[in-house]
GUTI-690990 format. One record per atom (N, C-alpha, C, O): x, y, z. Coordinates in pm, whole numbers, plus 50000, padded with zeros to 5 digits. Atoms other than C-alpha are relative to their C-alpha. Last residue first. Layout:
BEGIN
XYZ
...
//
This chain:
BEGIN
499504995050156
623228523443600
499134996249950
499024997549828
501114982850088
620878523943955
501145003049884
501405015049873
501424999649963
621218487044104
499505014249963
498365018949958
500985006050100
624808477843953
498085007350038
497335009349942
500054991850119
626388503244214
498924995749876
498015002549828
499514999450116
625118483244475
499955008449895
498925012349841
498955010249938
623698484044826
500915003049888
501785011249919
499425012650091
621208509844644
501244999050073
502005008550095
498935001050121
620108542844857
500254986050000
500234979850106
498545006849925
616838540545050
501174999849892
500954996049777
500125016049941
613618545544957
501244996050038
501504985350093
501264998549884
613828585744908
499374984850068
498614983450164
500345013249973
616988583544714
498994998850111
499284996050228
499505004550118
617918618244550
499124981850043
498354976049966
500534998350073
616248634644842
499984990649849
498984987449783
501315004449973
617478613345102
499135010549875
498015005749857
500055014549991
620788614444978
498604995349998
498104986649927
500045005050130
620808650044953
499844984449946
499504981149832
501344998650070
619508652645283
500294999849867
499324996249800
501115008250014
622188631045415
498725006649946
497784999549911
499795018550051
624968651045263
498994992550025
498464988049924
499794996450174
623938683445349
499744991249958
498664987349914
501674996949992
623228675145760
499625002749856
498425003049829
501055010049971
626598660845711
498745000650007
498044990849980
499655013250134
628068686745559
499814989250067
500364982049984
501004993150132
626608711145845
500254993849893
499234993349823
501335009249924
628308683346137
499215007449855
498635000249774
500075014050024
631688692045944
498824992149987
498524982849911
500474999450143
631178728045976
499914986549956
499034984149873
501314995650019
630778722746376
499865000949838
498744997949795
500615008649966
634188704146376
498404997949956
497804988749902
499845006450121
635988730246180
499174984650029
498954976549939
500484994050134
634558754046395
500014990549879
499204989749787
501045002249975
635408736646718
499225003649865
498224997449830
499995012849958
639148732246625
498404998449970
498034991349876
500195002450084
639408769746539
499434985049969
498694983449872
500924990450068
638708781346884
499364989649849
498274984149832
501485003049956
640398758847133
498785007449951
497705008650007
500294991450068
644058773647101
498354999949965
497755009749924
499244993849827
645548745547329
499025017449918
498745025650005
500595007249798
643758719047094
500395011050084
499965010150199
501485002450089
644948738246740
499064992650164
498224996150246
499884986750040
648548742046893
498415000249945
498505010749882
500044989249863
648678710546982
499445010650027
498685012350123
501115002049880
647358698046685
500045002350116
499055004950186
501544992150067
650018717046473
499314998550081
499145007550163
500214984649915
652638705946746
498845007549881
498075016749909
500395006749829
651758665346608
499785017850055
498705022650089
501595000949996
651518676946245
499835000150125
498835005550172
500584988850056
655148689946246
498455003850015
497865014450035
499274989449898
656718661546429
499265012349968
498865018050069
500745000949891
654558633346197
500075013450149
499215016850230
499215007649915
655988648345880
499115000650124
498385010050155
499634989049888
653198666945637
500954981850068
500724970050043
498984992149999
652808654545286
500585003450122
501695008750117
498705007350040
649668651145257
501175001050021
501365013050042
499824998850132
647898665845594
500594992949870
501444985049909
498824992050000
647538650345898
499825002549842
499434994549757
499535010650092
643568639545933
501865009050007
501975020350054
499064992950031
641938649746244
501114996349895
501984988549934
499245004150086
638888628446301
500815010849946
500225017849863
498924995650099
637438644346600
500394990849898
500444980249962
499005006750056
635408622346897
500365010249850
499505006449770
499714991249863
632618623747132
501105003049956
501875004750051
498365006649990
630798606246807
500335011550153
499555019750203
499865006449932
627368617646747
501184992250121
501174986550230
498385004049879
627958645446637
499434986750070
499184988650189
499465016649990
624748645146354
501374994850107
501904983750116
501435009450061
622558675446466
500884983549968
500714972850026
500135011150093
624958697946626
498614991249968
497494990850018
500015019149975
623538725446867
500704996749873
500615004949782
500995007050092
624228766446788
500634981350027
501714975450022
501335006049973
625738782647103
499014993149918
497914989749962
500225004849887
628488795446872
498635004250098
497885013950084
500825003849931
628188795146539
499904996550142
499294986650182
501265006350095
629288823846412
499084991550037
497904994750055
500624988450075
632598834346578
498554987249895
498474976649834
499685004350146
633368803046840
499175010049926
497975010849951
498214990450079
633798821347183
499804995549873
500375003549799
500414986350022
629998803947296
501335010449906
501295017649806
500194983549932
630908771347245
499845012149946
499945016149830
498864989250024
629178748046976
500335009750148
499515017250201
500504985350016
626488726647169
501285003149950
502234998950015
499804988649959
627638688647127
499375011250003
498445010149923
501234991950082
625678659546990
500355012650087
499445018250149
500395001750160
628248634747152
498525015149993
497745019550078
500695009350034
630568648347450
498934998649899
498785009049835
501264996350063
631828683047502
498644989250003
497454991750017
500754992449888
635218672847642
498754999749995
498274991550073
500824985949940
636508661547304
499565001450122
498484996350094
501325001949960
638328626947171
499725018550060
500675026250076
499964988649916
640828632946875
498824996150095
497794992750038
500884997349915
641528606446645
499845011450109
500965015350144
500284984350035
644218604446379
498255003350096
497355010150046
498824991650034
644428565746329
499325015850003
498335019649939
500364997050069
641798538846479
500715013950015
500685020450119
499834989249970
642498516746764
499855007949850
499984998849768
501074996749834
641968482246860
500305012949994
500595017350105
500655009549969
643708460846542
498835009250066
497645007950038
501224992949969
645618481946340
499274991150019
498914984149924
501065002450057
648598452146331
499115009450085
499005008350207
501094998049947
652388450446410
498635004249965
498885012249875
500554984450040
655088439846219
498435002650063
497454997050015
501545002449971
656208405146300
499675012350043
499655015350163
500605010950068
660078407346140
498504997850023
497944992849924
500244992650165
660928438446353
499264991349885
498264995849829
498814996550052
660418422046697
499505001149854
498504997149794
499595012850042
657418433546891
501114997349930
501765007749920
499335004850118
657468468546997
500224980449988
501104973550040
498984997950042
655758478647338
499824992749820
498844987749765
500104988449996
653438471747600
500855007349896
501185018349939
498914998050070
654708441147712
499675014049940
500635021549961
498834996249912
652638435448028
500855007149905
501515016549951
500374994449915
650358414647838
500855005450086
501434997250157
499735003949851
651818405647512
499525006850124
499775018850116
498435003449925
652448416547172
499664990250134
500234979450146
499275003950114
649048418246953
501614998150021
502424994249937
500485014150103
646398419347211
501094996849895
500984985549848
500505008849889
648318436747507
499204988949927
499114977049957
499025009449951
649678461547282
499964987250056
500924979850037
499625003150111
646338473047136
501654984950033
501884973050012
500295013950008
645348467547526
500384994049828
500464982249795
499245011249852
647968497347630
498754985149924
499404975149896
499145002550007
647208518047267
501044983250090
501854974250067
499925013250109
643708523747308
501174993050000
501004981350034
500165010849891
643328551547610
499814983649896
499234973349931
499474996949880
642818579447310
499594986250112
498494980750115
501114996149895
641938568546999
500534998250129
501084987950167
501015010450019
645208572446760
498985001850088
498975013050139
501015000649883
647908599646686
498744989050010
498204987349901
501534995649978
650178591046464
499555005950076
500475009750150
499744986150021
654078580246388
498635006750006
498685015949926
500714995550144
652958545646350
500305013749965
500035018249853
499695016050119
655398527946604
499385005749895
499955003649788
498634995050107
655488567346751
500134989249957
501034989449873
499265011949999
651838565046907
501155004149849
501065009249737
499225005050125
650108588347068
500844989650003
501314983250097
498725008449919
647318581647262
500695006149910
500175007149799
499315011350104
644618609447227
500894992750032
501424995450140
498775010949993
642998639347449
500034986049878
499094983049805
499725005650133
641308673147406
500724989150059
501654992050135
498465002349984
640288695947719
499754987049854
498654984049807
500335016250042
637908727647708
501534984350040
502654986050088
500335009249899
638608751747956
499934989349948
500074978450003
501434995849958
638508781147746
499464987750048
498274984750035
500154985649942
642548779247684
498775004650034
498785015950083
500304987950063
642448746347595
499855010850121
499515011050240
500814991049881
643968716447850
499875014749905
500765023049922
499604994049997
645588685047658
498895014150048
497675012050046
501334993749999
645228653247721
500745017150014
501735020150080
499924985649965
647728630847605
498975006349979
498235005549881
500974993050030
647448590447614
500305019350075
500515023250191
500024998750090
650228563547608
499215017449955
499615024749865
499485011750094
650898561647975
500245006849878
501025016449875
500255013849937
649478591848134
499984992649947
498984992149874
499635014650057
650778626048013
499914985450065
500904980850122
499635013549873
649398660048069
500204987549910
499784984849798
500165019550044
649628686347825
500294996850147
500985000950240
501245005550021
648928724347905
499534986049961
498444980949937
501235003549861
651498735448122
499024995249970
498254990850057
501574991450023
654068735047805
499274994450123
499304982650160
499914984049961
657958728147851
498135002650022
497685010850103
499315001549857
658438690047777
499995008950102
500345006950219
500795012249894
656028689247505
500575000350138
499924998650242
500724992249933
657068722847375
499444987050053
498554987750138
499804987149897
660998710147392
498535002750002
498355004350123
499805008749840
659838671247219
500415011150125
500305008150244
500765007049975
658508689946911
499844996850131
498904998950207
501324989750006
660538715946818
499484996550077
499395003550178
499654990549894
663258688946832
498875010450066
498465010150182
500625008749887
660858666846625
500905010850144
500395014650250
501424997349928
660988698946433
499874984950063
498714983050102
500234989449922
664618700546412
498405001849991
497955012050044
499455001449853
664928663246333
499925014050049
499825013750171
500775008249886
662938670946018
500464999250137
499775004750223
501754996549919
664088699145918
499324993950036
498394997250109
499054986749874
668038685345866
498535001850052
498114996350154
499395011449866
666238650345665
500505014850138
500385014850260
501415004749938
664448678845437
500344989750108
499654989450210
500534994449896
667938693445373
498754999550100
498535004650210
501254985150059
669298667045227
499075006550135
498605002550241
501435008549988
672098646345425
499365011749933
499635023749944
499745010750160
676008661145369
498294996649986
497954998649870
499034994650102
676908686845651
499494996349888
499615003749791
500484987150066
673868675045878
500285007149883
499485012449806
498624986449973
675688641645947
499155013649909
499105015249787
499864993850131
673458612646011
500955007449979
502015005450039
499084992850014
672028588146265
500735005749884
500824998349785
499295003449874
668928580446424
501545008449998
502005017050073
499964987849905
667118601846153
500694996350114
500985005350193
499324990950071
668418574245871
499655014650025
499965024149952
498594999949954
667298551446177
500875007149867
502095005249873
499135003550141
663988557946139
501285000950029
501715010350096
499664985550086
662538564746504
500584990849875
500954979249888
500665005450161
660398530046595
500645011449931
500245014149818
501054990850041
662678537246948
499534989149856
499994978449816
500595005449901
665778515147082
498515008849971
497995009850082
500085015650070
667498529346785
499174990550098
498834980250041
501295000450116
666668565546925
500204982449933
499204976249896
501615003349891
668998558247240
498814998949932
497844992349968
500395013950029
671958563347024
499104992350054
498944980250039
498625010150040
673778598947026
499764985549932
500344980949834
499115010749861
670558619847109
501054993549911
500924993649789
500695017750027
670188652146889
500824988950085
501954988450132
498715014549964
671548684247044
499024991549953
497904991150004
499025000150142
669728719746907
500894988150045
502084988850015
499745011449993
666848726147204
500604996549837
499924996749735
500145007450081
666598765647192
500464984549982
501584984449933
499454999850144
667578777347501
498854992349910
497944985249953
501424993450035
665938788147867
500575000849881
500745012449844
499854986450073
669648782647964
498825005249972
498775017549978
498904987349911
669788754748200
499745016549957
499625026650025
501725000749848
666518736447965
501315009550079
501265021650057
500904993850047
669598742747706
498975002150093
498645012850143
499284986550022
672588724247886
498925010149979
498855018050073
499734994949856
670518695148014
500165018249972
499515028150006
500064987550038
669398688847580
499825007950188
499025016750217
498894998450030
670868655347585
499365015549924
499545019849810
498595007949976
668638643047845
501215006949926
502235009449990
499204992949893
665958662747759
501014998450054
501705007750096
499174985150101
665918646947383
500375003250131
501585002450154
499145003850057
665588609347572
500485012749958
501695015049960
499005000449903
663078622347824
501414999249928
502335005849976
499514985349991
660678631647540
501254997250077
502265001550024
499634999750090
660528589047483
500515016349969
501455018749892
498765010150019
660228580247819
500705004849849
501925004649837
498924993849934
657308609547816
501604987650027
502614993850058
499374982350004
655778597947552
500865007050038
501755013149978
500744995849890
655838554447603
500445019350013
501465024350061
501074992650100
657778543347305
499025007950069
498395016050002
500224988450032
660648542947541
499325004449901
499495015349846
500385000950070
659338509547765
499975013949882
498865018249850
501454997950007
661688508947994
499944998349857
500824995849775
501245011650012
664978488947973
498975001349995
498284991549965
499925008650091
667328518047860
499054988450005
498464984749903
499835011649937
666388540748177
499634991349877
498454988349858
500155006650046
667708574748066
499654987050027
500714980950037
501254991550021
668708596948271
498774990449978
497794988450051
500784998849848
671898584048458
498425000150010
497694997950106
499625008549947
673068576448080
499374996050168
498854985650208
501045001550081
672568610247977
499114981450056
497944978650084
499435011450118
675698614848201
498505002149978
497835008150062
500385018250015
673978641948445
500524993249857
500224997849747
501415006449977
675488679248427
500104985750005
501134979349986
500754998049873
678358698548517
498524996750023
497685000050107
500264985349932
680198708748225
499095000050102
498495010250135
499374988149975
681968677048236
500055014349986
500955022250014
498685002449868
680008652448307
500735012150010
500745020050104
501304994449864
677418664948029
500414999950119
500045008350202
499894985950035
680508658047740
499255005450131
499805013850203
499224990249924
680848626947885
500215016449997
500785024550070
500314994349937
677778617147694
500765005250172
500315010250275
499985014949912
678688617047409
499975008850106
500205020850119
499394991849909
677828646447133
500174988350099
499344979650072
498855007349965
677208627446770
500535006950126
501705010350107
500025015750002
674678653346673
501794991750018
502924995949993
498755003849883
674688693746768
499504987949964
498294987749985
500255013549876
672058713046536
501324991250043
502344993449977
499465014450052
673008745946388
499844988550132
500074987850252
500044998650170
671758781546427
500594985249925
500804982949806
498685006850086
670908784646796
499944999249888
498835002149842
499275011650142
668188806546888
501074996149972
501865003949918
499064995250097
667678822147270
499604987449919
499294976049952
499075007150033
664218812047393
501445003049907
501405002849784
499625001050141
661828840047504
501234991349988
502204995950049
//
């Protein structure tokens, strides 16, 4: 169980870590990688959350200046809690949230861009993420996205002025285990062991809600992937509004639905 702190820690340098007996941040940190890359980019909170991982704490230090080298917003880079609205304070404590169960949990793995994550009934879930868009995207996409629209090798952020382009990857994706025209598992109340009919896809569309911050949505889907119940349900009802949808279609339009609106007013 994680003690709670009650206020977040920003502007802390990183002599402070010297001298109760941990790593400069600085030691940690390797400024020239590539830190849009997950774990490069978790590394940055662990860094200036030594003290806490020590303690089995609540992660409450924001980094100093390492996020500007990030796509983070830089009116979350840097701030002052005292004065900023409170929706700016809850955000950085759920990317906090965020970057402790990523750094802590047995059930993500991390290779390059792409996280796979390991349900509790074996299944496993993976995606790239990506913090230039704040997203999730199709898993194992990200490295040639980069590679067509920056540079081979570069892997990364272009400069700010030539804004980067949905080219080779497609937003809020989820791939599945299961593969296309799944069986529901058995643990899922209702329908499980009942086939799909239209899954084709091997693949989720997981939309973030309106409204929702990327930090918030991201441990939702964790939490929804590692939890390997509800996921499948909302998948499997999906495939039944599709099996809806095209027979209404095909009833209503038994030669084929109209290219054009003009072709049935």
């Amino acid at each position: 169980m994680k003690n709670k702190t009650n206020k977040m820690i920003m502007h802390r340098k990183g002599d402070w870590y010297v001298e109760h007996g941990y790593q400069h941040p600085n030691d940690i940190i390797d400024h020239h990688a590539n830190l849009q890359l997950p774990e490069q980019f978790i590394q940055i909170f662990s860094a200036y959350n030594q003290h806490n991982i020590a303690e089995d704490a609540q992660w409450d230090t924001w980094p100093d200046w390492e996020l500007t080298l990030t796509s983070m917003d830089d009116f979350l880079t840097f701030g002052d809690p005292e004065t900023e609205p409170p929706e700016m304070v809850a955000e950085r404590e759920h990317w906090l949230e965020l970057m402790q169960f990523m750094h802590d949990s047995d059930d993500l793995s991390i290779d390059g861009y792409t996280i796979t994550v390991q349900g509790k009934y074996g299944h496993t879930f993976c995606f790239d993420m990506c913090i230039e868009y704040f997203t999730w995207v199709t898993p194992r996409s990200l490295v040639q996205h980069y590679e067509k629209t920056v540079g081979i090798g570069v892997e990364q952020l272009g400069p700010p002025w030539q804004p980067n382009v949905l080219q080779y990857f497609m937003r809020e994706i989820v791939e599945h285990s299961l593969g296309a025209y799944w069986v529901c598992p058995e643990h899922v109340p209702e329908y499980g062991g009942k086939p799909t009919v239209q899954a084709s896809e091997v693949d989720f569309c997981i939309e973030m809600k309106k409204g929702d911050i990327f930090p918030l949505a991201m441990l939702s889907l964790l939490h929804l992937c590692i939890e390997d119940t509800h996921i499948w349900k909302m998948g499997f009802e999906h495939d039944l509004n599709q099996i809806e949808f095209i027979k209404e279609m095909e009833e209503e339009w038994p030669s084929g639905r109209p290219h054009q609106d003009r072709e049935y007013l």
